[in-house]
C-alpha positions as CSV (number, residue, x, y, z in Angstrom):
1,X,28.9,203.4,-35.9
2,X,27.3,200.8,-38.6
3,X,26.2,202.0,-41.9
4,X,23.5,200.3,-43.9
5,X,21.2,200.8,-47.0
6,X,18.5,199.4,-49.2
7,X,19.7,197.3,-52.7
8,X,20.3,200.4,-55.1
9,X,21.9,202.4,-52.3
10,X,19.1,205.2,-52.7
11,X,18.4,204.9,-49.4
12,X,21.5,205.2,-47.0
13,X,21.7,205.2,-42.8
14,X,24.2,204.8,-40.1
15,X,23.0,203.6,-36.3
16,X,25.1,204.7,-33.6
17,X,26.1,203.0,-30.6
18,X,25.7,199.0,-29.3
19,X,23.4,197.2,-31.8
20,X,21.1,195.2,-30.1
21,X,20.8,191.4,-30.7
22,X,19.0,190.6,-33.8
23,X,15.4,188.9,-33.6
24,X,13.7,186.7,-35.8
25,X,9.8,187.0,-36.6
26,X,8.3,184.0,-38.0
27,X,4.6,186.1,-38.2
28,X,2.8,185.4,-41.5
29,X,2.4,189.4,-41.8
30,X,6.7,189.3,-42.0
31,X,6.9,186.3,-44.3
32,X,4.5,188.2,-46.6
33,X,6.4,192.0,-46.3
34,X,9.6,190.4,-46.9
35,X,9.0,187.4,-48.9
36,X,11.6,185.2,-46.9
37,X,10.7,182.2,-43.8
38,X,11.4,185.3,-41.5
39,X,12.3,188.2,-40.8
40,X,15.8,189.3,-38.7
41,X,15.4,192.6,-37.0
42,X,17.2,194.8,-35.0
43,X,15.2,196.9,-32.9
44,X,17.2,200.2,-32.0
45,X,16.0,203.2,-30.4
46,X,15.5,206.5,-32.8
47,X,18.3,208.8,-31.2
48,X,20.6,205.8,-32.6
49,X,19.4,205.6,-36.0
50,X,19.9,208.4,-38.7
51,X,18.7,208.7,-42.6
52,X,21.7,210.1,-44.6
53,X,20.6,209.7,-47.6
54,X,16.9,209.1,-49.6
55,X,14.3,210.2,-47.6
56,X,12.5,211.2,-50.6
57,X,13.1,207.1,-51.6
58,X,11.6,205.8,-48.8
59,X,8.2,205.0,-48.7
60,X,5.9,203.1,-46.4
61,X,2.8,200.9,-45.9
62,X,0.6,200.5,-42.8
63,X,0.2,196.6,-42.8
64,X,-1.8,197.0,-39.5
65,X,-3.3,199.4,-37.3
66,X,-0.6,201.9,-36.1
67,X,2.2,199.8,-38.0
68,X,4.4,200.9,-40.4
69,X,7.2,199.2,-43.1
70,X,9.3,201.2,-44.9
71,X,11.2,200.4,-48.1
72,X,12.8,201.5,-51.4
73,X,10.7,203.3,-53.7
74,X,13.5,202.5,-56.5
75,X,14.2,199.2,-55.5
76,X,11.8,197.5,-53.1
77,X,14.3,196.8,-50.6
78,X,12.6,196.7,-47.0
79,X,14.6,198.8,-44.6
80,X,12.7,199.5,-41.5
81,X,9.3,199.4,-39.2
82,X,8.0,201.6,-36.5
83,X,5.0,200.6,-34.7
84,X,3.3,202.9,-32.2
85,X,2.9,200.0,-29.3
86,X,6.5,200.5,-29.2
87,X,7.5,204.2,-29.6
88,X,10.7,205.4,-30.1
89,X,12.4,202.5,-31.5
90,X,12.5,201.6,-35.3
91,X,13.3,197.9,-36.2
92,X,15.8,198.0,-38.8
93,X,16.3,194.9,-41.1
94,X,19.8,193.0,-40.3
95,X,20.3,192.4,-44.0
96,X,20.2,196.2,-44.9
97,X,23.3,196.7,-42.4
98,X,26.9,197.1,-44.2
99,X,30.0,194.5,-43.1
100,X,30.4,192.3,-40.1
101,X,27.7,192.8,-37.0
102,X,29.0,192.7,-33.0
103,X,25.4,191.3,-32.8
104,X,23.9,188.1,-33.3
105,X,20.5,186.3,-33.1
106,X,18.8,186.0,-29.6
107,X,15.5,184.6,-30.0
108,X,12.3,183.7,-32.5
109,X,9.5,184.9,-32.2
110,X,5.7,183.9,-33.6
111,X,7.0,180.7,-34.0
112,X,3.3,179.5,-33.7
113,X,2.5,180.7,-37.2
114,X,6.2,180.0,-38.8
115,X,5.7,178.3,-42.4
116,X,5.5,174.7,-42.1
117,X,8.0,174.3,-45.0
118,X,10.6,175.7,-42.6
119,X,12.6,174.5,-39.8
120,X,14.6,175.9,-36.8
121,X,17.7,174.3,-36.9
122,X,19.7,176.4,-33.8
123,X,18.9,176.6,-30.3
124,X,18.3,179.6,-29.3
125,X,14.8,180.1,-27.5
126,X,11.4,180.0,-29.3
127,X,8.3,182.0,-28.5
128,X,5.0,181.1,-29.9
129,X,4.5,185.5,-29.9
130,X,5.9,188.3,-28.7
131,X,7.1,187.6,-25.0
132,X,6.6,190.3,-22.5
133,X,9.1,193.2,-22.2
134,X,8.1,193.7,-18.6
């Protein structure tokens, strides 16, 4: 079990079983939600993850059809996004997880619209957008 939770604590988790590996969005809708180059996520299914504490602290925004962020209402912190073309999974932010990860990064994605004023210094594969999950 990992534990995890927004800046102030308010909001408080745990995710149970193997964490996936971690992938990173270079979208301009992630750049803007969490003010960073990208965005690391985790996408886990439900039945693993579990609110312990703050559900009255989390809040959320549809940034596009069918797409939802959740963060902080105390502190801003973004925690989490569920998106109805993929149902049953929530896409937890790696930097909201407590202590060392058994996971690391597998891929980018949306590197087509990644900021100019960024580079990708690794080697890990690149996608210009989502590749299939078929």
């Amino acid at each position: 079990m990992v534990t995890g939770s927004c800046l102030c604590k308010a909001v408080q988790f745990e995710v149970t079983g193997e964490l996936p590996p971690i992938v990173m969005c270079h979208c301009q809708q992630c750049r803007k939600a969490q003010g960073t180059a990208f965005v690391t996520n985790l996408p886990v299914n439900e039945s693993q993850f579990k609110l312990t504490q703050g559900k009255d602290n989390l809040s959320s925004f549809e940034s596009s059809p069918g797409k939802h962020r959740f963060f902080c209402k105390e502190c801003g912190s973004p925690v989490m996004s569920k998106t109805t073309k993929q149902p049953g999974q929530v896409r937890l932010r790696a930097g909201t997880l407590d202590g060392d990860l058994d996971t690391r990064p597998a891929f980018h994605i949306y590197t087509a619209s990644k900021a100019n004023w960024y580079s990708i210094c690794d080697d890990l594969p690149q996608h210009a957008d989502r590749p299939s999950t078929k």
